[in-house]
C-alpha angles and dihedrals in degrees: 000000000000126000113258120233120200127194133166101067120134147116120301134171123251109273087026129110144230142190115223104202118197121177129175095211098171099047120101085195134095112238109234094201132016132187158154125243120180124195120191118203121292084006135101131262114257139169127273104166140002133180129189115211114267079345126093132299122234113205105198109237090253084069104034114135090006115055122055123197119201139174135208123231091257084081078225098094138077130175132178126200122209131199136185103007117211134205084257087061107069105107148119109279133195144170129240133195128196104206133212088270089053091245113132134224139199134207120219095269130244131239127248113186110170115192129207 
């Protein structure tokens, strides 16, 4: 496993967008499967976005039509657009990776604030 680094959290204001950025630079391997959890405070985690290498792509219902999850061809790279956050957005998110050997990993989580 190699460590997950996530970039692209912030405030933004409601309406607004914002693009998460999660990379595996020290893996040799290709990730088979890359996403984005969020987790808001005193709720569970829960998915938002998840992408299978050179496979399909599943938006939860909470980011249909808004958020938009992609891969690079590394196979080590996720990214997620969204698009019109709402005050139901703000949250902690993180990556996740599910490597060759099936183990998963996290990154430390970003912060998304949205403000009214």
């Amino acid at each position: 496993q190699a460590q997950l680094m996530e970039s692209g959290g912030g405030l933004v204001q409601a309406g607004g967008s914002l693009n998460l950025s999660c990379v595996a630079p020290g893996s040799i391997f290709t990730i088979n499967q890359m996403g984005w959890y969020r987790q808001a405070p005193g709720k569970q985690r829960e998915l938002v976005a998840d992408s299978i290498h050179e496979g399909g792509t599943n938006i939860a219902d909470s980011g249909q039509g808004r958020f938009t999850i992609s891969g690079d061809k590394t196979g080590r790279a996720v990214y997620l657009q969204m698009n019109t956050l709402q005050p139901e957005d703000p949250a902690v998110y993180y990556c996740t990776a599910r490597w060759p050997d099936s183990s998963d990993s996290w990154g430390q989580g970003l912060q998304v604030p949205v403000s009214s």
